[in-house]
C-alpha positions as CSV (number, residue, x, y, z in Angstrom):
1,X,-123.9,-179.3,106.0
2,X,-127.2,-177.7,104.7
3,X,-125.9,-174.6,104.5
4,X,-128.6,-174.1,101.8
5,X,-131.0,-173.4,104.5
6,X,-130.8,-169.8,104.5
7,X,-133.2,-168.6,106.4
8,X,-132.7,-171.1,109.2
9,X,-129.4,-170.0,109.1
10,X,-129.7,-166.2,108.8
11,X,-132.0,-166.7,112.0
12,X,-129.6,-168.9,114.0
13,X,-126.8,-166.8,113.4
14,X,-128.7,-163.5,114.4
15,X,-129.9,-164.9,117.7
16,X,-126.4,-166.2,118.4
17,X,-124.4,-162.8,117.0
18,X,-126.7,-160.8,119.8
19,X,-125.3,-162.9,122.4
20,X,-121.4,-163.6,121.2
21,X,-118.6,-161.7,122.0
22,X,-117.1,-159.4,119.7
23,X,-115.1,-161.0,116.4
24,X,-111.6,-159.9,115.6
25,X,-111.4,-157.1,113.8
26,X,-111.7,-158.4,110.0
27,X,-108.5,-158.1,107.5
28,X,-108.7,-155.7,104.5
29,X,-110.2,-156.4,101.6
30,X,-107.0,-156.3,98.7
31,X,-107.0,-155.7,95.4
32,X,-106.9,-159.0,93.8
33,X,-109.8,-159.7,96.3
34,X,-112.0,-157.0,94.7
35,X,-111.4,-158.2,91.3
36,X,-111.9,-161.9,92.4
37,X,-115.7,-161.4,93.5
38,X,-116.3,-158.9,90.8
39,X,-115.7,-160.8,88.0
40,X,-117.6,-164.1,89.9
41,X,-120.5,-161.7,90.4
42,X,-120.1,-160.5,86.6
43,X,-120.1,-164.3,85.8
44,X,-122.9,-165.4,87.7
45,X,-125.1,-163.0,86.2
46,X,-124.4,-163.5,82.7
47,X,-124.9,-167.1,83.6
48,X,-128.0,-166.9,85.8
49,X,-130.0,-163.7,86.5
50,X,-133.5,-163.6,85.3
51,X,-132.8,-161.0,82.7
52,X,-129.9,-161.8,80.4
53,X,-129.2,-158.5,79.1
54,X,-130.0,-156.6,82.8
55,X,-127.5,-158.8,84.3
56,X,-125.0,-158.7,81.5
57,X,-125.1,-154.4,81.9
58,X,-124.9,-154.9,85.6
59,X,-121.8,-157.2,85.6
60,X,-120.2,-154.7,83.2
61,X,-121.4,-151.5,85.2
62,X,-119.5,-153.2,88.4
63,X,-116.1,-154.1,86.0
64,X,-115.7,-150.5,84.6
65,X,-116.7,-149.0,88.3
66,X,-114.1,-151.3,89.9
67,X,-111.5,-150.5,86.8
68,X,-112.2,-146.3,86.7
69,X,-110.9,-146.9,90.8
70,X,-114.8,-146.1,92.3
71,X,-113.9,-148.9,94.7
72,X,-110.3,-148.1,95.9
73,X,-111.0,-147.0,98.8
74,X,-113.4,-149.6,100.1
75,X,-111.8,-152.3,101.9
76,X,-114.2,-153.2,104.6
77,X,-115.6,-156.4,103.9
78,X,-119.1,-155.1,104.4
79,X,-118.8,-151.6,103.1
80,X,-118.1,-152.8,100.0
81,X,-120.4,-155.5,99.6
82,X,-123.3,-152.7,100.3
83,X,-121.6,-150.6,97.2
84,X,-121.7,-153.2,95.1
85,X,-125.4,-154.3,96.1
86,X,-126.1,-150.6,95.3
87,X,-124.4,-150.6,91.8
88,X,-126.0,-153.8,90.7
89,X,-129.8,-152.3,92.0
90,X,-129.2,-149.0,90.0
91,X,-128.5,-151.2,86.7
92,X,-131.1,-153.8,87.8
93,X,-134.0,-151.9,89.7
94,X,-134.2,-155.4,91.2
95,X,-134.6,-155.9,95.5
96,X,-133.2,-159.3,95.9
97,X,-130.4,-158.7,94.1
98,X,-127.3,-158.5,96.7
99,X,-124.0,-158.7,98.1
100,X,-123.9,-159.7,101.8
101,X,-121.2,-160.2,104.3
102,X,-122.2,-163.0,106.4
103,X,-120.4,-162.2,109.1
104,X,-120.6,-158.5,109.2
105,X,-123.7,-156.7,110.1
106,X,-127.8,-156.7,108.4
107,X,-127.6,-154.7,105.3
108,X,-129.3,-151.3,104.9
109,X,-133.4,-151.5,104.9
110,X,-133.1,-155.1,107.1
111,X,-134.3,-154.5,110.9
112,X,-131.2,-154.6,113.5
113,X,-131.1,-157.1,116.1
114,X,-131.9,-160.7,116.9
115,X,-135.0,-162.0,115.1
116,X,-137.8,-162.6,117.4
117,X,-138.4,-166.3,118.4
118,X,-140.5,-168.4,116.9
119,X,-141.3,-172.1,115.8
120,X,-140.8,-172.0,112.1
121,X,-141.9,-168.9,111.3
122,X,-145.0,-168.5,114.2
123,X,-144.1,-166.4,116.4
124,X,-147.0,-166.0,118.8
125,X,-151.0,-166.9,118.4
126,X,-153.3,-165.7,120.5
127,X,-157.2,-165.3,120.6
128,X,-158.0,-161.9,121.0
129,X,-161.0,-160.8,123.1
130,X,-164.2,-160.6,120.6
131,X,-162.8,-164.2,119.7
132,X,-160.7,-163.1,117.2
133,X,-157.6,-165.1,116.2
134,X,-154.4,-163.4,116.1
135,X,-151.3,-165.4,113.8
136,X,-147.7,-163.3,114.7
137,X,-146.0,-165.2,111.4
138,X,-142.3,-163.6,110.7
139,X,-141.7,-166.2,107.6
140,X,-141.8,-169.5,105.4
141,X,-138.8,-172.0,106.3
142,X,-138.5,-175.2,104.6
143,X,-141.9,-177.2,104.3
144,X,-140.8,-179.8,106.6
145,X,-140.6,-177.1,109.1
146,X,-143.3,-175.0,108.8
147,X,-146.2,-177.4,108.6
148,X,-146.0,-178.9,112.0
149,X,-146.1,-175.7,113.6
150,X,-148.7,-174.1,111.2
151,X,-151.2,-176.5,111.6
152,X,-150.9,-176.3,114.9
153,X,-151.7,-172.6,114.8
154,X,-154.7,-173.1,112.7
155,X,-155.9,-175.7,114.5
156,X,-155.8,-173.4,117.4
157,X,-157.5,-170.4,115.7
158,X,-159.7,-173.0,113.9
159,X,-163.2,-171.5,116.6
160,X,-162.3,-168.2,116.0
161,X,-164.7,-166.1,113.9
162,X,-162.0,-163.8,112.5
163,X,-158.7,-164.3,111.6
164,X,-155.6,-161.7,111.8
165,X,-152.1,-162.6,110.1
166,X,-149.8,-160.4,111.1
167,X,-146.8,-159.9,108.5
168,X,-145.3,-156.3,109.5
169,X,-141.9,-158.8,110.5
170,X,-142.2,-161.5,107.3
171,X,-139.5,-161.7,105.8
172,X,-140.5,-164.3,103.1
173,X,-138.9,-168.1,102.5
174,X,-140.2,-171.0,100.8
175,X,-142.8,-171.0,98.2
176,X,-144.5,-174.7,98.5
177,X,-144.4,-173.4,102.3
178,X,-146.6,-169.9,101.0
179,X,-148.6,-172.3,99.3
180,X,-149.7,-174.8,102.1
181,X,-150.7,-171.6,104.3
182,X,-152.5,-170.5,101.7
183,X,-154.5,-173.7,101.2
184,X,-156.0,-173.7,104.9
185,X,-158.2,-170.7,103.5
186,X,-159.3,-172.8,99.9
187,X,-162.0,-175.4,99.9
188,X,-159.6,-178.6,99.6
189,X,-161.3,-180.3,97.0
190,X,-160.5,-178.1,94.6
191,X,-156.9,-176.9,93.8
192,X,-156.5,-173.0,93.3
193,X,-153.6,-172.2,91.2
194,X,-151.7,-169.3,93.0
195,X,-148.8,-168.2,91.5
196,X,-146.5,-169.1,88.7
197,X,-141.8,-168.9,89.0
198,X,-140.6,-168.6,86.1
199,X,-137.1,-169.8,85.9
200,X,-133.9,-169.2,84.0
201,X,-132.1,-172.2,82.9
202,X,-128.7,-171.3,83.9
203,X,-126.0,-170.4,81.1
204,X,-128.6,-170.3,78.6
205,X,-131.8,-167.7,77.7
206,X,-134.3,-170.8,77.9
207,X,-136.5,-170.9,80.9
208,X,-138.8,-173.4,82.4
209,X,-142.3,-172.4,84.6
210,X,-142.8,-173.9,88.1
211,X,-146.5,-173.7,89.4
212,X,-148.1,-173.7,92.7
213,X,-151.7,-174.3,93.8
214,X,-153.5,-175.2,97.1
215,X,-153.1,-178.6,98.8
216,X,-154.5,-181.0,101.0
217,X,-154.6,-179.9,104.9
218,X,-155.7,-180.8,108.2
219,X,-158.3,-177.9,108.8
220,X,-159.5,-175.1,107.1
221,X,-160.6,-171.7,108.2
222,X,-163.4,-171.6,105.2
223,X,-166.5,-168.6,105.3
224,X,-164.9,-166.3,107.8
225,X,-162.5,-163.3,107.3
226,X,-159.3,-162.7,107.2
227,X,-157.0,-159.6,107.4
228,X,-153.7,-159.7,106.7
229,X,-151.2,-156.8,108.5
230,X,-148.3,-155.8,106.0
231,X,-145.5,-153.2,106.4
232,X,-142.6,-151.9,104.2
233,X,-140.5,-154.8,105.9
234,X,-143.2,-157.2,104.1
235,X,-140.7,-158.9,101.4
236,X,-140.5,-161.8,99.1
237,X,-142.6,-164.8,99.9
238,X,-143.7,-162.8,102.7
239,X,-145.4,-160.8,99.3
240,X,-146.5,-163.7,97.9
241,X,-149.1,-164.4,100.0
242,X,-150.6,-161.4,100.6
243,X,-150.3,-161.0,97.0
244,X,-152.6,-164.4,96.4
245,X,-155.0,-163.8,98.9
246,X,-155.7,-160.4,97.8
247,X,-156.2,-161.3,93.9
248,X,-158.0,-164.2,95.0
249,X,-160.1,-161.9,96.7
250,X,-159.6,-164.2,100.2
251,X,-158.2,-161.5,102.6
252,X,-158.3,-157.8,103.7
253,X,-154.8,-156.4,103.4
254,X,-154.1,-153.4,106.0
255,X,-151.3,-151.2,107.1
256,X,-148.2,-150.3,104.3
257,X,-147.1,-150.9,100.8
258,X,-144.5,-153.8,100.7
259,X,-141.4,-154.2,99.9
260,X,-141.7,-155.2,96.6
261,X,-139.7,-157.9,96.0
262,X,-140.5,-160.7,93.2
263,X,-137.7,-162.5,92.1
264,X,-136.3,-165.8,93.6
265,X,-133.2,-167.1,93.1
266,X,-130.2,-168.2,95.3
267,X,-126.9,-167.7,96.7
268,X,-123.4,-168.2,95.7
269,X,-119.8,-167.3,96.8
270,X,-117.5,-164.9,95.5
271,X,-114.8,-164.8,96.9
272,X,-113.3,-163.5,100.3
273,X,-116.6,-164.6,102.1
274,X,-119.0,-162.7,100.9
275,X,-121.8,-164.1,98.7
276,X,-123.8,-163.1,96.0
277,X,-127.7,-163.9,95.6
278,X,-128.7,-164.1,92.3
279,X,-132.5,-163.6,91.3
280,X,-132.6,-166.8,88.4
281,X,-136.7,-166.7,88.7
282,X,-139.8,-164.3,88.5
283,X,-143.0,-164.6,89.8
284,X,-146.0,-164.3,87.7
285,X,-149.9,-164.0,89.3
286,X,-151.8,-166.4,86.9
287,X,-154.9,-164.2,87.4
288,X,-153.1,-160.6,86.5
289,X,-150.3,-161.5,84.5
290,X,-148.3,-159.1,87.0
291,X,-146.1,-159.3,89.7
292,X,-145.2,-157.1,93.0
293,X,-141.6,-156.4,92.0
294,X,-140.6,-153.1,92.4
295,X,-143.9,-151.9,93.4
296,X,-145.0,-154.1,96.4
297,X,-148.7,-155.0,97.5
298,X,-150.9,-152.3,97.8
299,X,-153.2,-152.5,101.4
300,X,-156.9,-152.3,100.8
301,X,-156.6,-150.2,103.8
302,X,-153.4,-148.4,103.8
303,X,-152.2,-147.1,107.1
304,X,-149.2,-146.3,108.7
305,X,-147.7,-149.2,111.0
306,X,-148.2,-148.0,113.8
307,X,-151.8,-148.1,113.8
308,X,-151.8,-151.1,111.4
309,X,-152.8,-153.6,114.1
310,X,-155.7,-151.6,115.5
311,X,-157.0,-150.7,112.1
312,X,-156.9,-154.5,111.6
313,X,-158.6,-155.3,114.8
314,X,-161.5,-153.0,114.0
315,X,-161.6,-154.1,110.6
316,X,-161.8,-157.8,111.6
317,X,-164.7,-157.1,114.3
318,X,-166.6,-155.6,111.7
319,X,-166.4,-158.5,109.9
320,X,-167.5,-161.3,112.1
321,X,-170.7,-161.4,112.7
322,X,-171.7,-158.1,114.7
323,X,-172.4,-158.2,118.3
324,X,-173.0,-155.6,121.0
325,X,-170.0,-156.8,122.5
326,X,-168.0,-156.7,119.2
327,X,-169.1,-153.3,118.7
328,X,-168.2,-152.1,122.0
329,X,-164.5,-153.4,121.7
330,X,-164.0,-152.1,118.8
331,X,-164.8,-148.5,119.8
332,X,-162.7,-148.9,122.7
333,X,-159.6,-149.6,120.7
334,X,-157.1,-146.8,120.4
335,X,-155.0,-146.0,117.3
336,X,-152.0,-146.8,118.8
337,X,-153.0,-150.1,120.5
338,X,-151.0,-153.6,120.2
339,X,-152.2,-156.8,120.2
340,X,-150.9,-157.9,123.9
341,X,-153.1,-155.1,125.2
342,X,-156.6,-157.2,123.9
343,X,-155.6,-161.3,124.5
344,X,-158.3,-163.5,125.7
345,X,-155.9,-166.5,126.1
346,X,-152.4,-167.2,124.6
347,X,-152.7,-170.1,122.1
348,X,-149.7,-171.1,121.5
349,X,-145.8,-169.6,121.9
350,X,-141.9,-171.3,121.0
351,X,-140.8,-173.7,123.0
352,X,-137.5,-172.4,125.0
353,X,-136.2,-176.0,126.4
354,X,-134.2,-178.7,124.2
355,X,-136.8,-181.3,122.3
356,X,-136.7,-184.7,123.5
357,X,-135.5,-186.5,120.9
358,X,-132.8,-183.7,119.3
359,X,-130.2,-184.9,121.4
360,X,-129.6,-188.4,120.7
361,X,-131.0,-188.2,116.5
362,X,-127.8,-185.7,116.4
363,X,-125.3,-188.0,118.1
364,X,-126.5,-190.6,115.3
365,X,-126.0,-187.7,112.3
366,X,-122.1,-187.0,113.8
367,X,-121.1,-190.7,114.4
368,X,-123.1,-191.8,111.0
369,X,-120.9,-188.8,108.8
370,X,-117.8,-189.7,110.9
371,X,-118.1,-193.5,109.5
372,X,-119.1,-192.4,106.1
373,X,-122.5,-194.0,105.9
374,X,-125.0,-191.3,107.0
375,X,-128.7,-192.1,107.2
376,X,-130.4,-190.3,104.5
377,X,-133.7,-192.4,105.2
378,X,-133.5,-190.3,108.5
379,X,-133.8,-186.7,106.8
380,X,-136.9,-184.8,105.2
381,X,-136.8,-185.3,101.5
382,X,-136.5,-181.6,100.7
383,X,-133.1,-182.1,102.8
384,X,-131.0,-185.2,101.2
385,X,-129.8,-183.1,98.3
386,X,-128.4,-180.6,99.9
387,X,-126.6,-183.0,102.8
388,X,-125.3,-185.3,99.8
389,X,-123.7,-182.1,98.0
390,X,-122.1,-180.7,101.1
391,X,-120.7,-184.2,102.7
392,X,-117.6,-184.2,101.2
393,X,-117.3,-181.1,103.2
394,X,-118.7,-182.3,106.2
395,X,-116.5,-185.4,106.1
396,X,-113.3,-183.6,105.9
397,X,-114.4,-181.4,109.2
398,X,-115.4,-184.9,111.4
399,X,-111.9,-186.2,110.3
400,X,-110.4,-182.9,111.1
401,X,-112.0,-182.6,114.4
402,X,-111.7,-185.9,115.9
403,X,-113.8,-188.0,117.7
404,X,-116.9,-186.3,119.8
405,X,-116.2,-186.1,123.4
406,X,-119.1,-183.8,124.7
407,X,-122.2,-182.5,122.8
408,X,-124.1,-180.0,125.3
409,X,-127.8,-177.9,124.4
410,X,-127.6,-174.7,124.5
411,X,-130.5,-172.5,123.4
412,X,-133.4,-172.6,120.9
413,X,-132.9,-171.1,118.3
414,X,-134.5,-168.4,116.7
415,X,-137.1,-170.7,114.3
416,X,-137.3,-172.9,117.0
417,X,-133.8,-175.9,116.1
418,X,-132.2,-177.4,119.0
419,X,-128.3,-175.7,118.9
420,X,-125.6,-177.8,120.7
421,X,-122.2,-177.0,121.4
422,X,-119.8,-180.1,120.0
423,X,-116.8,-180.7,121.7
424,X,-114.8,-183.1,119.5
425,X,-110.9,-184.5,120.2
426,X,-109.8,-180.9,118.4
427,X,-111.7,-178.4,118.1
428,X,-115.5,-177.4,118.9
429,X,-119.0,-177.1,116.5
430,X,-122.0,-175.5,117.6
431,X,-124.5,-177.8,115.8
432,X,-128.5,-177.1,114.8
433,X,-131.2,-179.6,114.1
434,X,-134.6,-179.7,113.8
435,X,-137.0,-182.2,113.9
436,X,-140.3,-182.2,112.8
437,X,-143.8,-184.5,113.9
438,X,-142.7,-187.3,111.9
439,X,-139.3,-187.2,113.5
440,X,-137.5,-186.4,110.2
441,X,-134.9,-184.4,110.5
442,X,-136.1,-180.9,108.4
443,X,-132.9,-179.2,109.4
444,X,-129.2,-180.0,110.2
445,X,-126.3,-177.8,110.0
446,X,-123.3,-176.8,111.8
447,X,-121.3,-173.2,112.3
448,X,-118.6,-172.4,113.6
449,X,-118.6,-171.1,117.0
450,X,-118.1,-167.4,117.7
451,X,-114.3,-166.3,119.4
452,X,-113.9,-166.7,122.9
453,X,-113.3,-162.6,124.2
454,X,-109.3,-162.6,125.5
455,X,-108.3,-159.9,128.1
């Protein structure tokens, strides 16, 4: 259920793979199973990628490669998955395109470990002393996610006389969720038109445009600047907004070019469990005509990142209004120096205990999909497409499994969902929901939990 969620699920199953025993050893990929998720990657994008011709010569590039025996001796899951992620990039000079093995390790360029906590995307806020605000934001889940717990960052930054967003760990997400960020820094009587996707209607060379522009809010932070921190790990819709800001000429970009990714699109599988993601959009600036793919977002003040955040700090007490004291701090901050070394007073961190309610709306999800009449009134709108495609699914498991005898918390995960642990008449689920203000239900899906180590 919902496994359309990817980042929530990327981010679930990181924090959980840091803290799981090892898997089995995986079987060896065979020969039929090469040319099974060749030729539904060669399919896919002839049938969806952005650029028709692009992806037909990179489907064909991976067919003769496979055919001339380049990929004989490849039969780790995850070794060839990152081959194949390299032939299609050589062909397509495009950074979303890729192969990935769920269940194996990040690919090459991603940063290794557990994500760091947050609550959708915000991982810490703090006032830093000088009363500047300081926004930690690692991404853009799902809309009915991220707006509880950005407006109650801004809200808390909302006195500050300087703002810092710091993106060195933004990974990107949702676009309507890059937009609503974006709006707290627009007058709200007036939209601002952001950023055009341009789609691909798949299996044909027609496309259709999608357009984004600012929104209503609860606050804005209007008159007073704002730096955005970016790194080389800066990617996707991560891009996107410090790619709107700066055009629009509403923040100060410091610290490294970004990854320089543009194109959106989704996943699908090819066979053997690994998946392919497929870039089916573009993104087009409506002011330049342009987008960052390839090339990234270049800083206003380039730096390198370790001295991003102090070259930020500076920057943004230069900015506020000038005071003695401003000026004093700012000469007193070191090249190196990190934001914990200047808080005034912690704002806001993730929550690390269950939510009240998560509990007992999840026992009503199980029992309602174990009866066959699930509540969709219950879910966040963005949500009931996804649970109606994957319920035939879902049913099949419940019947599978049995009744539930036990359903028991047991962490937070890393964007901030309640996981439980299911114990059903025969077999177990480790289950994640989330549930936002208006207690929807902006996130619900299940995994499969890891193998219990044997002696």
């Amino acid at each position: 259920m919902l496994k359309s969620l990817t980042i929530a699920l990327v981010l679930a199953a990181g924090t959980a793979a840091a803290q799981a025993p090892p898997p089995p050893a995986p079987s060896p990929l065979t020969e039929p199973q090469k040319q099974e998720i060749v030729d539904k990657a060669v399919q896919a994008l002839a049938e969806g990628y952005i650029y028709p011709e692009r992806g037909r010569n990179a489907g064909e590039a991976i067919h003769n490669a496979l055919a001339s025996g380049a990929y004989n001796e490849l039969s780790d899951k995850t070794a060839f998955a990152n081959r194949l992620t390299a032939d299609l990039q050589a062909v397509t000079h495009d950074r979303h395109m890729r192969v990935i093995n769920p269940g194996g390790p990040p690919p090459p360029g991603v940063p290794a470990g557990p994500p760091p906590r947050s609550w959708a995307g915000v991982i810490r806020v703090y006032r830093l002393k000088g009363n500047i605000g300081y926004i930690d934001l690692s991404g853009f889940p799902s809309p009915g996610m991220f707006r509880d717990a950005v407006n109650a960052a801004m809200r808390e930054v909302d006195g500050t006389d300087a703002l810092i967003i710091d993106m060195r760990r933004n990974g990107g997400g949702s676009p309507p969720s890059v937009s609503y960020l974006c709006s707290f820094f627009f007058d709200g009587a007036k939209p601002v038109h952001l950023n055009d996707l341009i789609w691909r209607n798949k299996g044909t060379e027609t496309y259709r445009t999608q357009q984004f522009f600012t929104g209503p809010t609860p606050t804005h932070y209007l008159g007073k600047p704002v730096i955005l921190i970016t790194s080389h790990f800066t990617f996707s819709g991560g891009e996107e907004f410090t790619n709107d800001l700066k055009v629009l000429k509403r923040a100060t970009i410091v610290g490294e070019v970004t990854g320089g990714g543009a194109n959106p699109g989704g996943t699908q599988p090819v066979g053997a469990g690994l998946i392919l993601f497929v870039p089916g959009g573009r993104a087009e600036n409506p002011t330049t005509k342009t987008s960052w793919e390839g090339v990234g977002v270049r800083p206003d003040i380039e730096t390198l990142t370790d001295a991003s955040f102090s070259t930020a700090y500076r920057t943004a007490l230069k900015a506020a209004k000038p005071s003695p004291e401003r000026a004093a701090i700012a000469n007193g901050v070191s090249a190196g120096a990190a934001a914990d070394g200047w808080i005034d007073a912690t704002l806001l961190r993730p929550r690390a205990g269950p939510s009240a309610e998560a509990e007992a709306a999840l026992r009503k999800v199980i029992a309602a999909v174990s009866t066959g009449d699930p509540d969709y009134g219950a879910l966040d709108p963005d949500l009931v497409e996804g649970v109606k495609r994957d319920m035939p699914n879902t049913r099949r498991e419940m019947a599978r499994l049995g009744a539930l005898q036990s359903l028991t918390f047991k962490e937070v995960d890393g964007l901030g969902s309640d996981v439980y642990r299911a114990t059903f008449e025969h077999g177990e689920l480790d289950w994640v929901i989330y549930l936002s203000a208006d207690h929807k239900i902006a996130a619900i899906f299940y995994t499969q939990p890891p193998p219990t180590r044997t002696s």
